[in-house]
C-alpha positions in Angstrom: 22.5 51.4 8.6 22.0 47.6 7.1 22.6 45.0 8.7 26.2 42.7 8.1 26.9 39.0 8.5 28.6 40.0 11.6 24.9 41.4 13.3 23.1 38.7 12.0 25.4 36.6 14.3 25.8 38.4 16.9 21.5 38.5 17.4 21.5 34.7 16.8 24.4 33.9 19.4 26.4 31.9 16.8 29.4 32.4 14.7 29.8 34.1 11.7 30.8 30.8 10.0 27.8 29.2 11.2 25.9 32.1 9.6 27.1 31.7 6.3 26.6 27.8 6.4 23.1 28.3 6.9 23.2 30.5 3.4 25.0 28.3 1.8 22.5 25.3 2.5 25.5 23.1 4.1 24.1 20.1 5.9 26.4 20.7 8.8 23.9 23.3 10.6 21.7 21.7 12.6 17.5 22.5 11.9 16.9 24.4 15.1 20.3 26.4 14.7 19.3 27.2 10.9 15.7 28.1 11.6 17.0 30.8 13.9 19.5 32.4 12.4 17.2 32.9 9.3 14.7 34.2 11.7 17.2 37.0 12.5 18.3 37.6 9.3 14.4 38.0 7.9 13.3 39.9 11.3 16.3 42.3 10.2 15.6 42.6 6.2 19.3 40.7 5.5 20.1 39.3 2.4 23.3 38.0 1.8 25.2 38.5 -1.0 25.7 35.2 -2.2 21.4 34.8 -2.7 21.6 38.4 -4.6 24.6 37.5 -6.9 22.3 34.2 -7.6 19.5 36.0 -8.5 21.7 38.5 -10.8 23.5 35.6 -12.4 20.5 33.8 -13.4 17.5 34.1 -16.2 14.7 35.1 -14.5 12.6 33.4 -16.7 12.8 29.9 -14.7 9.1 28.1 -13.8 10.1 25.4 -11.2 7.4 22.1 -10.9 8.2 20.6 -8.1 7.1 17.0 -7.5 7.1 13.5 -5.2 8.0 11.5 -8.4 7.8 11.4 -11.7 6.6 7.7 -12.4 3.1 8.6 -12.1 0.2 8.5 -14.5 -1.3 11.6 -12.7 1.6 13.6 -12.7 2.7 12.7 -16.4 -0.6 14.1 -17.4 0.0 17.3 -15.3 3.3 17.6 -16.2 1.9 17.6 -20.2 -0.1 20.2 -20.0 2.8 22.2 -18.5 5.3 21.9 -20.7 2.3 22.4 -23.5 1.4 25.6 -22.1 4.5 27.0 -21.0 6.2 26.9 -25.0 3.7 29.7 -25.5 5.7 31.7 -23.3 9.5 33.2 -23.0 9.9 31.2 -19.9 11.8 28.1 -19.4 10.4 24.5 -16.8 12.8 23.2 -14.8 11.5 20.5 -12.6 12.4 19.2 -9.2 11.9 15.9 -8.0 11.2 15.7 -4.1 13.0 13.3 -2.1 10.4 11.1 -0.9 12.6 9.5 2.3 13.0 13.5 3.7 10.8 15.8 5.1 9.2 17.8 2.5 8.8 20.6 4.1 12.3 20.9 5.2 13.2 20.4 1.5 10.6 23.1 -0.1 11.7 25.6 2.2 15.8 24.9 1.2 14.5 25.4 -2.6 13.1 28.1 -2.2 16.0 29.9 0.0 18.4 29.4 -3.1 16.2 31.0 -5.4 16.8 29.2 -8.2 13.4 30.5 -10.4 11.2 33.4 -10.9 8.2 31.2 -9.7 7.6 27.6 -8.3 4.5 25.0 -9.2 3.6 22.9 -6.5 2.4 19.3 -8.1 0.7 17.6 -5.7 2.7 18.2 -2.7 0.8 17.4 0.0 0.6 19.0 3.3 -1.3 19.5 5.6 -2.6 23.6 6.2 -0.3 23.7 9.5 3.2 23.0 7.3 1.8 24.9 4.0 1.2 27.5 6.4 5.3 28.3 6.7 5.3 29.2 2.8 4.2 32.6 3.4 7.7 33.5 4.7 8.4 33.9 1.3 7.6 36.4 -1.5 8.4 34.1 -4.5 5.3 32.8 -6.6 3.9 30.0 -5.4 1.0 27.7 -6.7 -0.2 24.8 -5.5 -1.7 22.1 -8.0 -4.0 19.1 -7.0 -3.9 21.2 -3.0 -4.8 23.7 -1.8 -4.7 26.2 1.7 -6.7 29.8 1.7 -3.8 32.1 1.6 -1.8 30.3 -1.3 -3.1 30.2 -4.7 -4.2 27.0 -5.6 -5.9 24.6 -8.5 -7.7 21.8 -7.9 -10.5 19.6 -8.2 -13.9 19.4 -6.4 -12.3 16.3 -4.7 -16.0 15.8 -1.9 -18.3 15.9 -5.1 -16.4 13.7 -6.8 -16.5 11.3 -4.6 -20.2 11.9 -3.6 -20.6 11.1 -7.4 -18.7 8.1 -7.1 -20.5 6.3 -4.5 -24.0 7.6 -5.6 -23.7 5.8 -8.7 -22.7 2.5 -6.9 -25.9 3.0 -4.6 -28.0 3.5 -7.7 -26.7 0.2 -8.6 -27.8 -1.0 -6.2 -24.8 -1.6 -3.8 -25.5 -0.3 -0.1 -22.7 -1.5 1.7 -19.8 0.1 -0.3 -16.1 -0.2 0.9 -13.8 2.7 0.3 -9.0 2.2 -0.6 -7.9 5.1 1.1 -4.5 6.2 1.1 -2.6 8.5 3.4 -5.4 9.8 5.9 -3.5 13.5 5.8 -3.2 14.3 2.6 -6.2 17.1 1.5 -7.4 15.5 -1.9 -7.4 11.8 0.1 -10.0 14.0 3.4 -12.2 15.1 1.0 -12.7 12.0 -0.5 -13.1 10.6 2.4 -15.8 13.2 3.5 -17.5 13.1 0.3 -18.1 9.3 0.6 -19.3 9.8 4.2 -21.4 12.1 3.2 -23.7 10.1 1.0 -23.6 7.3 3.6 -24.9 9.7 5.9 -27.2 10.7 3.7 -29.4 7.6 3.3 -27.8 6.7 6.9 -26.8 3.2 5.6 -25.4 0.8 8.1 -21.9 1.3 6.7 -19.2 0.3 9.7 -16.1 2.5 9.9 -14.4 -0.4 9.2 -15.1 -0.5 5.1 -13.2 2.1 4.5 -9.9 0.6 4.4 -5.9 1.8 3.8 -3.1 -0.1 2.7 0.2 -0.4 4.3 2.5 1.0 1.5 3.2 4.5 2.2 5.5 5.0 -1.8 3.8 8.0 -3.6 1.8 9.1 -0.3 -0.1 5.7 -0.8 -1.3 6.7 -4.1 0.4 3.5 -5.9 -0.9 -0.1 -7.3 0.6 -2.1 -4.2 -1.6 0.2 -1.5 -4.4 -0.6 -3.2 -3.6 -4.5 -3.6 -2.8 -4.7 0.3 -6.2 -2.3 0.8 -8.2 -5.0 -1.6 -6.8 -8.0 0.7 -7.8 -6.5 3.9 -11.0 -6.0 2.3 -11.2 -9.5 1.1 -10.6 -10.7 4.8 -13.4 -8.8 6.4 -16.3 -11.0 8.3 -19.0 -9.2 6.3 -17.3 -8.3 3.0 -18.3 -4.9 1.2 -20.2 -5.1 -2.3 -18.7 -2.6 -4.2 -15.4 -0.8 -4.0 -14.5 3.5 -4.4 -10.8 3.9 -4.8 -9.5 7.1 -4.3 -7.2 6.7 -7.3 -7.3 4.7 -10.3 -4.0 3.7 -9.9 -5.0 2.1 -6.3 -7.6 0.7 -8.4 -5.1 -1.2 -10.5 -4.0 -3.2 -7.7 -7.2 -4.0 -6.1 -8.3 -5.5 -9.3 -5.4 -7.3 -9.3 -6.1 -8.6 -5.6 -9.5 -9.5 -6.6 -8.4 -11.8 -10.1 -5.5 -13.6 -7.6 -8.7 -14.4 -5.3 -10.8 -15.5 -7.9 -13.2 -12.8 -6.4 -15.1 -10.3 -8.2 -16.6 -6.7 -7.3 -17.7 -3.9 -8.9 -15.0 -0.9 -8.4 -15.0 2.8 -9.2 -11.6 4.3 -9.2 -10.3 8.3 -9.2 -8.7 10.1 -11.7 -9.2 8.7 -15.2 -5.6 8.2 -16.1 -5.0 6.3 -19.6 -4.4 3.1 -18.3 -8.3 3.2 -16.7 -9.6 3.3 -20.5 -7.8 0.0 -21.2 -8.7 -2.0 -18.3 -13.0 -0.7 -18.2 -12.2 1.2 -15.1 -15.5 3.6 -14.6 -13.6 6.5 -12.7 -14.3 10.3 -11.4 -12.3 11.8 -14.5 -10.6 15.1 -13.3 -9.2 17.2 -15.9 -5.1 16.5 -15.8 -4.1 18.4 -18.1 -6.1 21.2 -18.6 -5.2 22.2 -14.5 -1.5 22.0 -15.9 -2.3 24.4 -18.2 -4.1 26.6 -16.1 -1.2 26.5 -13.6 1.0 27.8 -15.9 -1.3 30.7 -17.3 -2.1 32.0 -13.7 1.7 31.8 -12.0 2.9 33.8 -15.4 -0.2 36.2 -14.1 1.2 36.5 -11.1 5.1 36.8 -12.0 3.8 39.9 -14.0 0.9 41.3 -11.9 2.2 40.4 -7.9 -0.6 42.2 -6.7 -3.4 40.3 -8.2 -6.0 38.6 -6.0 -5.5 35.6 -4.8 -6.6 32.6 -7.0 -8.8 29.1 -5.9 -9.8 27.5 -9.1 -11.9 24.5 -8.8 -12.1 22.4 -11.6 -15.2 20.1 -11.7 -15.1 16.3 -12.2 -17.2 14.2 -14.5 -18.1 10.3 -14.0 -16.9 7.9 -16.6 -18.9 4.4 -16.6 -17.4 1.5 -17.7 -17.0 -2.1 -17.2 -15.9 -2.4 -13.9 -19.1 -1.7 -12.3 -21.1 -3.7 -14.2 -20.0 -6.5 -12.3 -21.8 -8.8 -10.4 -20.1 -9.0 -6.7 -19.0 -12.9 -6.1 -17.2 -13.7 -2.7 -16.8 -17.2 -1.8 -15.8 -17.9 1.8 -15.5 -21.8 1.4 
């Protein structure tokens, strides 16, 4: 015999009108309460009527993105080659803008409980493997795009050779006392930068402090924004022994740095992350990773997996390539007058 409303409450020790709160995603369930009760109801194989009428009443044919913002060079580019790639195909992009003051987590999992699409695009959401982790309650589709964690497919760049690119070039310049922008610490693509510029310190064992690598106090965008790498550039600026070159783990921190450095009157030669348009215009040399082309590929592979469930799981790794330009060519001035 299934399972009712009334069993479902009756395990969770709450009423049935608390029950159907939780599946109808009001706000006046507590977290604790809600995780529970749809603990009992997926322990006992419940689904309520209300999810199965949604599913029924909608076009299966729905590709969700779901992203931090949209006022992003990075996730413009993304987003292109998305929309591109997903006109080849009888399925429709809806996209879904995560609120950047909540916990993201908290707000995935929601999403994904109203089944509102037939598969879901993750666009650079980052988490770190311990929260992605709680995705595989669910059955839905699910890829993640500039992430990744082992049991979720996932497309991304080779973010610790990039950077190991990034600062061998500036020590082939000639700069052995490089300073790294950083932004959020916990955020995947921002570790492996981190380790892949660590790596080729270590690997000449320079005399490089800890204290080079520096993060700016804006947190908008997961730190990935032009003020970050402004505040980053000051700190730098203030330093007793002042770095000679600059990796920044975006181009858009990048921006800002540059900016720091013409308010100084300062100059430094910087490598930034990405290769988003605006880098072209300003002679930013950069680790270009292929935006668009992993939008594409997103698409082609969830469709894959809408139609074949059982496939194996994917990790594609797109490689990076250095641009040079203008911006490390030069020559670092600091005055401390």
């Amino acid at each position: 015999m299934s399972n009712t409303i009334y069993d479902i409450a009756r395990q969770a020790d709450v009423s049935i009108a608390t029950v159907s709160r939780v599946f109808n995603d009001s706000t006046k369930v507590s977290k604790a309460t809600r995780d529970k009760v749809i603990a009992v109801a997926r322990e006992a194989g419940y689904h309520p009527q209300g999810f199965a009428h949604g599913l029924a009443s909608r076009k299966n044919n729905i590709i969700l993105a779901v992203v931090p913002v949209l006022s992003n060079y990075f996730f413009m580019q993304v987003l292109a080659g998305i929309q591109d790639k997903i006109s080849e195909y009888n399925y429709e992009l809806y996209i879904y803008n995560i609120k950047p003051n909540e916990d993201k987590l908290d707000q995935i999992r929601q999403l994904l409980r109203r089944k509102w699409a037939a598969a879901y695009l993750m666009v650079s959401v980052h988490l770190p493997d311990s929260k992605w982790k709680h995705l595989m309650e669910f059955d839905d589709p699910i890829t993640l795009v500039d992430d990744s964690y082992p049991e979720i497919d996932s497309i991304y760049v080779d973010n610790v050779h990039g950077a190991e690119v990034a600062t061998q070039y500036l020590l082939n310049k000639g700069y052995l006392n490089p300073g790294m922008i950083l932004p959020n610490r916990y955020s995947k693509p921002a570790q492996d930068r981190l380790k892949g510029f660590q790596n080729i310190i270590n690997k000449y064992q320079l005399r490089v402090t800890p204290d080079n690598v520096v993060v700016g106090d804006t947190d908008y965008r997961d730190g990935y924004n032009e003020q970050n790498g402004y505040e980053a550039m000051q700190k730098m600026l203030a330093m007793e022994t002042v770095p000679d070159a600059c990796f920044c783990s975006s181009d858009i921190q990048a921006v800002g740095a540059m900016g720091a450095l013409r308010e100084a009157g300062e100059s430094m030669p910087i490598i930034g992350y990405d290769d988003i348009k605006v880098a072209e215009y300003m002679g930013l040399s950069t680790i270009s990773q292929p935006m668009y082309k992993m939008g594409e590929k997103a698409v082609e592979h969830i469709i894959e997996r809408i139609e074949n469930p059982e496939q194996e799981l994917l990790q594609y790794v797109f490689p990076t390539e250095l641009v040079k330009r203008s911006s490390t060519e030069i020559e670092k001035v600091i005055n401390h007058s």
